[in-house]
N, C-alpha and C positions, 0 to 999 in steps of 0.2 A: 467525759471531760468535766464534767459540774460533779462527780463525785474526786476527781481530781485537784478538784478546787480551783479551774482552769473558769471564769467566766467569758473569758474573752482568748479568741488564739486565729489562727490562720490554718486553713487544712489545704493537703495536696494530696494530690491522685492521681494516676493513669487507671485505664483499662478498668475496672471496674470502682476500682478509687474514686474514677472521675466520676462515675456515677453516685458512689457513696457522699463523696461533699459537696455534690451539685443538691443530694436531697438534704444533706445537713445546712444549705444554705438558705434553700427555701424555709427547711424548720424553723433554723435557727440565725435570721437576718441578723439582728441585734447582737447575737456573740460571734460569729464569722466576720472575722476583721477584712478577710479576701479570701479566697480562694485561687490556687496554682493548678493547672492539669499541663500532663503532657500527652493529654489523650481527649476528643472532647467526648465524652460519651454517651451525650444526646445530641443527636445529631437536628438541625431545627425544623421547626414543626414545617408543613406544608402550607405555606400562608400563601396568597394569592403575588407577591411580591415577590417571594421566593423559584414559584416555578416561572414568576416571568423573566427572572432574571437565567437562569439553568434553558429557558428554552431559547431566548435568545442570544444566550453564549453559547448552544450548541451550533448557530448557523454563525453569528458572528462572536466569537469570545471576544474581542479587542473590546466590545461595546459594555461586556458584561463583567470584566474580572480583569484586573493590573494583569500586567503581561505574566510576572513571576509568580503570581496565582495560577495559570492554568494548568498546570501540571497536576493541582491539587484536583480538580473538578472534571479535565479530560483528558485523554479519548475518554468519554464515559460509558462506553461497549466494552474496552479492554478493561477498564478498571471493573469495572460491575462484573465482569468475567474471572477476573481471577479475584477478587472478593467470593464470590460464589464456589469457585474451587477452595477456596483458603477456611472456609466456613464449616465444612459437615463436619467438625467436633462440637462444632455451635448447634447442631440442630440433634446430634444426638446427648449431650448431656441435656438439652433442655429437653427434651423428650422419655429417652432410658438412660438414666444415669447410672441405677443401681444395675441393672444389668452389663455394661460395659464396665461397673466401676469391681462388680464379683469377678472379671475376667484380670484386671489391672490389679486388684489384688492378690493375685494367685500367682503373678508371673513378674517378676523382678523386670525379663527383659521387653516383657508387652510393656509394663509401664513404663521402661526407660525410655522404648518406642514412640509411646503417645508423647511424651511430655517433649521430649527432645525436638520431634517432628516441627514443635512450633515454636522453640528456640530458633531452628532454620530459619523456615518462612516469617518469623515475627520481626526477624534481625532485619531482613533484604528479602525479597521476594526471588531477587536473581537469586539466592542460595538454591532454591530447586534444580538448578542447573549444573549445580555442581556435584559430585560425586560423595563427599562425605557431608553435602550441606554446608558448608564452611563452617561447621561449628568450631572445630578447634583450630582451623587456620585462620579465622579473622578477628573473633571476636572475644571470646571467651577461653577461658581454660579448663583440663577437662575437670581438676576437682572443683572449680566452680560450679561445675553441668553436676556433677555425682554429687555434690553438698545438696542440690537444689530437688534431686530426684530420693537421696534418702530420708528427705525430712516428709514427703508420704507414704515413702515405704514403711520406713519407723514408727510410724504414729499410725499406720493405716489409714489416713485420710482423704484419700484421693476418691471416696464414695462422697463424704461429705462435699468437698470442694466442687464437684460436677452438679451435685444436687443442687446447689444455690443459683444457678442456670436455671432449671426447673421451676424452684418454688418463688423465684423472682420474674421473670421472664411470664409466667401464670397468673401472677398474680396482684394487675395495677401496673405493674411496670411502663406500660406505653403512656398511661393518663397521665405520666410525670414528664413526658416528652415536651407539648406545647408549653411549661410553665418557665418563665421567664423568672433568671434569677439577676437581683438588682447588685449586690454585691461587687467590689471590685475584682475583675478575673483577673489573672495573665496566664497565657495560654501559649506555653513553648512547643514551635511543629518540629518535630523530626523527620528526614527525610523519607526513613525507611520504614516509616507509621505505618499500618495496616490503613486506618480513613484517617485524613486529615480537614482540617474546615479552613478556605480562606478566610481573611477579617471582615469580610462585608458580609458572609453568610454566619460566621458566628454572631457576629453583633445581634442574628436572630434574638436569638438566644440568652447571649451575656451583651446584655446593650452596656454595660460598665467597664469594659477592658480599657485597663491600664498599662498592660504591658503583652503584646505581641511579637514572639523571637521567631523567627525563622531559624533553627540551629544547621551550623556546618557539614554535623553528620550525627550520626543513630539512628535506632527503630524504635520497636515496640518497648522492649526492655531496657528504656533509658537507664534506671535507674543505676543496672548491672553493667550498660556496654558503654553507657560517657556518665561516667556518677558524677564529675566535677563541672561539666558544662550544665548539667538537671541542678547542682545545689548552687551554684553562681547565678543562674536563673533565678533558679530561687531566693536567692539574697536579695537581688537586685529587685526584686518585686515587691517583697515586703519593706523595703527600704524607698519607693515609688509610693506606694500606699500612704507608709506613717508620712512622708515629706507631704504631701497632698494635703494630708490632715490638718497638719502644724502648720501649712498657709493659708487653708480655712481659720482656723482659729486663728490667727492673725489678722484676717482680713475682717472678724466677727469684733 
């Protein structure tokens, strides 16, 4: 960005984004005007506040989480269950990436395999239950899926892209968990998010949230399956931000 000639700007992210300008914000408090996710990607640290509140919402939720939060946090069996299922592409790119990535390389339709599978379950978890995934009956279209699968066939990148699992995940990654970023957040949930955080367990985290959206529908891949509710989000947050500012300075 500073080679941009960008001193100052707003970043957003999901999915590993969120991770990318969650560390851009710590870097860089002073040029990060806010930050947007629509994924939170550190999940927050284990403070002693935290599990008090997760164990006494597992015996009484009412006491620990607004009512329309609980969905986010329990059944916490079921959910930690199918996260667990949803996971082992997670734990073999961070582990053998080049070996899984010489296989996805050689085979047009193993990769089409890998990559699609999580288009499924990323969208809705019920897709597992459907028979083609509901890829192309709900959400997407199919040259949407094939633009999105030929840009690592083409380029052969899909050893890269698994590797950075690996060499991040190895390397520091959790020490950046507990650090609290001051910056202004807004943090749009989708319903059909792989983990979501209610707003009293993010504030772990982002003690400066400005804007929390509950949206009407999506998943993992906002970006692709509601682009216009992700960039209206997005408007409306940096538009939250700079008003904040201009009544500080007013009030200065």
């Amino acid at each position: 960005m500073s080679r941009l000639g960008h001193q100052s700007y707003f970043v957003q992210g999901g999915d590993w984004g969120s991770v990318i300008v969650h560390v851009m914000a710590l870097y860089y408090p002073d040029r990060v005007q806010g930050m947007h996710m629509n994924m939170a990607g550190f999940i927050p640290s284990r403070t002693p506040s935290y599990l008090l509140r997760v164990a006494i919402g597992s015996v009484f939720p009412a006491l620990a989480f607004p009512e329309n939060d609980l969905w986010k946090v329990y059944p916490y069996m079921e959910r930690l269950t199918t996260l667990w299922e949803e996971t082992g592409y997670w734990h073999e790119q961070t582990t053998k990436p080049d070996t899984l990535g010489a296989g996805l390389n050689d085979s047009p339709a193993g990769l089409a395999a890998w990559i699609l599978e999580k288009f499924s379950s990323g969208t809705s978890f019920s897709n597992r239950n459907n028979r083609d995934g509901g890829l192309t009956t709900q959400t997407f279209t199919l040259d949407e899926l094939l633009h999105n699968i030929m840009i690592y066939w083409a380029t052969e990148s899909i050893t890269t892209s698994m590797r950075f699992y690996k060499e991040t995940w190895n390397n520091g990654f959790t020490a950046l968990r507990g650090q609290k970023s001051t910056v202004p957040v807004g943090y749009a949930v989708f319903p059909g998010e792989i983990s979501v955080l209610p707003r009293c367990l993010a504030r772990d985290t982002y003690p400066n949230i400005v804007q929390y959206t509950d949206m009407p529908r999506g998943g993992h891949f906002a970006a692709l399956e509601e682009p216009e509710l992700l960039a209206d989000d997005v408007r409306n947050f940096v538009a939250a931000v700079q008003e904040g500012r201009d009544q500080m300075k007013e009030e200065l």
